[in-house]
C-alpha positions as CSV (number, residue, x, y, z in Angstrom):
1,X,2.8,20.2,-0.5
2,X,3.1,21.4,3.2
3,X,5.3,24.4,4.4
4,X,8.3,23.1,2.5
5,X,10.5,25.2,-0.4
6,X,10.5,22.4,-3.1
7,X,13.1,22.8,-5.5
8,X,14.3,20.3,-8.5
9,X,16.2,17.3,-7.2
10,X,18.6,17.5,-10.1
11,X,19.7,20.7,-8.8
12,X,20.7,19.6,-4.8
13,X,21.6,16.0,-5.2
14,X,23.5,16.8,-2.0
15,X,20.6,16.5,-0.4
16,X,20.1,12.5,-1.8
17,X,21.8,9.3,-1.2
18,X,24.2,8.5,-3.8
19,X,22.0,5.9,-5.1
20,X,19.1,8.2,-5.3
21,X,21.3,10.5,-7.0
22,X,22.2,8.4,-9.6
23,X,18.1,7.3,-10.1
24,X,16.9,11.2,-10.3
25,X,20.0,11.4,-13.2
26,X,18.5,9.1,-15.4
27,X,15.0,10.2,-15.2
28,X,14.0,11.8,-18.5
29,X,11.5,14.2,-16.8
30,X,12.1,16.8,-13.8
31,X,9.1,16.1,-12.2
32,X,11.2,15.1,-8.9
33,X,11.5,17.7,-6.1
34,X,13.3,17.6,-2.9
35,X,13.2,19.7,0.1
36,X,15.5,19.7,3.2
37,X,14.1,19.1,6.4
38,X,15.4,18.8,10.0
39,X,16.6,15.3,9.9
40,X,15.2,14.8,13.2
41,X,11.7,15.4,12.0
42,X,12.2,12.6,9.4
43,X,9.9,10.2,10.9
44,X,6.3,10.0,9.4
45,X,4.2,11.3,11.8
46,X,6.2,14.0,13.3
47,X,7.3,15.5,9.5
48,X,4.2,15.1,8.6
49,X,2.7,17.8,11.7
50,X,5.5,19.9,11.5
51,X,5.4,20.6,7.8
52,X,1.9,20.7,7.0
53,X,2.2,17.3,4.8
54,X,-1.2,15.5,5.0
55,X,-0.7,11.7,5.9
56,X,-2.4,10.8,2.8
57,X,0.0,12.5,0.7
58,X,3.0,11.0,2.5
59,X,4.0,7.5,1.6
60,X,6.0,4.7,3.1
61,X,8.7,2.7,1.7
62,X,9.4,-0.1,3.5
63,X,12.0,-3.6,2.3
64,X,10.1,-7.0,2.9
65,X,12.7,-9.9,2.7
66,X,11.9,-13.9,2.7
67,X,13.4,-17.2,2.0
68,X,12.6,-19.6,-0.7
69,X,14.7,-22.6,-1.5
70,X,17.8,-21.3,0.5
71,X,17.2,-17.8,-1.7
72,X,16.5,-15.0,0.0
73,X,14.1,-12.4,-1.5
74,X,14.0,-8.5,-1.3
75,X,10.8,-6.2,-2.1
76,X,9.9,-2.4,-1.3
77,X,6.9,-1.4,-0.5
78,X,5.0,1.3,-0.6
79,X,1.8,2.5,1.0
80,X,0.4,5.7,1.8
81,X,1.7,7.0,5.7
82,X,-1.8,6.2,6.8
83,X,-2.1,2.3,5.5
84,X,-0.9,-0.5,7.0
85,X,0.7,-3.4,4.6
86,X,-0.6,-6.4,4.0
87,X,2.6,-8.2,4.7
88,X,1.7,-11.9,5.1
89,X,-1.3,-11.4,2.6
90,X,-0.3,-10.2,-0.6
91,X,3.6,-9.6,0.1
92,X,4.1,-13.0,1.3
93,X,2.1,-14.4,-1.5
94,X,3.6,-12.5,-4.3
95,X,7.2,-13.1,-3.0
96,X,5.8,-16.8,-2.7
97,X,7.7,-17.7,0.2
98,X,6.4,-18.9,3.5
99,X,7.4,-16.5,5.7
100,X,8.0,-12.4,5.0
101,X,9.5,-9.6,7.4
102,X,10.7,-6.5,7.5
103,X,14.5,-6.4,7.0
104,X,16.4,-5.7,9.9
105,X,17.6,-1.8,10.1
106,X,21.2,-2.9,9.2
107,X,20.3,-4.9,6.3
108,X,18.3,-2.7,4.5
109,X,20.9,0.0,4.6
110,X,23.4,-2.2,4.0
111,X,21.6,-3.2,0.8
112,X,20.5,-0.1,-0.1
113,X,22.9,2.3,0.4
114,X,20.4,4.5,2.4
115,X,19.8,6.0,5.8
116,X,17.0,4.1,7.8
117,X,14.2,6.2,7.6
118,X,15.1,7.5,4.4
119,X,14.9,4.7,2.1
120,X,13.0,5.2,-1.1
121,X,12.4,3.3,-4.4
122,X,14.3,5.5,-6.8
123,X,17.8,3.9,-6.2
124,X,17.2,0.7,-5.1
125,X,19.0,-2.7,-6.8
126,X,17.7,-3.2,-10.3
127,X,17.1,-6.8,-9.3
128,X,14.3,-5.5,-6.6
129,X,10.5,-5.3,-7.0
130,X,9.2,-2.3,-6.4
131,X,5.4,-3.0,-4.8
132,X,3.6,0.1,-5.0
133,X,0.2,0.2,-3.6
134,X,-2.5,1.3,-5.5
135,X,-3.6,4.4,-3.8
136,X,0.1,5.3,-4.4
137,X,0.3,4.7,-8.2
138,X,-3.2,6.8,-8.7
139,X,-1.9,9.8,-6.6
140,X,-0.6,13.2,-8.1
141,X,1.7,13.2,-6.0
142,X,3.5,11.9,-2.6
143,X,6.0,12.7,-0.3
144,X,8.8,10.0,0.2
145,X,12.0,9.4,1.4
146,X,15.4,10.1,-0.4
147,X,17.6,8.1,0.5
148,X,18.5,10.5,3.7
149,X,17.2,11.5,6.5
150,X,17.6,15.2,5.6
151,X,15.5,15.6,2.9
152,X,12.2,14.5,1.5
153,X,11.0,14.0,-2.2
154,X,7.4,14.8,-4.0
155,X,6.8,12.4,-7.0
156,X,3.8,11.5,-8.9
157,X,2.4,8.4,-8.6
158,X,2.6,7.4,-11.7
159,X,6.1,8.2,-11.7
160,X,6.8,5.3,-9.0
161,X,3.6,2.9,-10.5
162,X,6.1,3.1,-13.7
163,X,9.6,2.3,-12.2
164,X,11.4,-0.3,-13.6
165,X,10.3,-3.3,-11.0
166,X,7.3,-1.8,-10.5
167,X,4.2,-3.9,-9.7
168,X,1.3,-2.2,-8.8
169,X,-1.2,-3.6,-6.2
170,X,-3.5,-3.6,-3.7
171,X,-1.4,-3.8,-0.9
172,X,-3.1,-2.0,2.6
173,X,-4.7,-4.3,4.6
């Protein structure tokens, strides 16, 4: 996909989060491939001109946190770069709390042990659901973060539509 040199990510984990890392380990297949980029070019749009990546094979992860009963909830999601998520639709409702938002910037690292703009679903806490859009899940394959901002990944959909947590949906609005 794009410009990039695309290379195993079992081979550079120095270019993952430690988290991310650790996911790509226990993967039984080596169908994960990461490619360094300028970090400042990690945003969507601007990686996505610069390297030839097609917004609709770029995806978004994104954490989604609410309150029910005094618990607070955490979910990723993930869209295709060019959908928006239905976040007090089908988040909120799934979640089932009254009220979702995006984590705040320092909360979702903290929790994830990512870089902003780098967060990704392999890696994340085991107790987390993983809401993968549809599009996403029926997609060869996607561009995603990886935990850094230094370094992108190309997965299959199916490979995220199966991740442990995983619920697939029709999330874009």
């Amino acid at each position: 996909m794009g410009s990039l040199e695309w290379v195993p990510a079992r081979t550079r984990s120095d270019l993952l989060a430690d988290p991310v890392a650790t996911a790509v380990g226990a993967l039984e297949a080596d169908d994960v491939r990461v490619a360094e980029i300028d970090p400042g070019l990690s945003d969507t749009a601007v990686f996505c001109e610069r390297y030839g990546v097609r917004m609709d094979e770029s995806a978004n992860c994104v954490i989604v946190s609410g309150r029910r009963n005094g618990q607070v909830r955490h979910a990723a999601c993930l869209v295709l770069a060019a959908a928006r998520i239905d976040v007090n639709g089908v988040v909120r409702k799934w979640l089932d709390v009254r009220k979702v938002s995006f984590a705040p910037q320092e909360e979702a690292v903290s929790l994830t042990g990512m870089e902003y703009g780098g967060i990704t679903p392999l890696g994340l806490p085991d107790d987390w659901p993983v809401l993968v859009d549809e599009a996403v899940a029926a997609h060869p394959g996607v561009v995603i973060g990886s935990g850094v901002r230094r370094s992108k990944l190309a997965v299959s959909g199916a490979l995220l539509g199966g991740l442990k947590g995983a619920e697939v949906l029709r999330l874009a609005g």
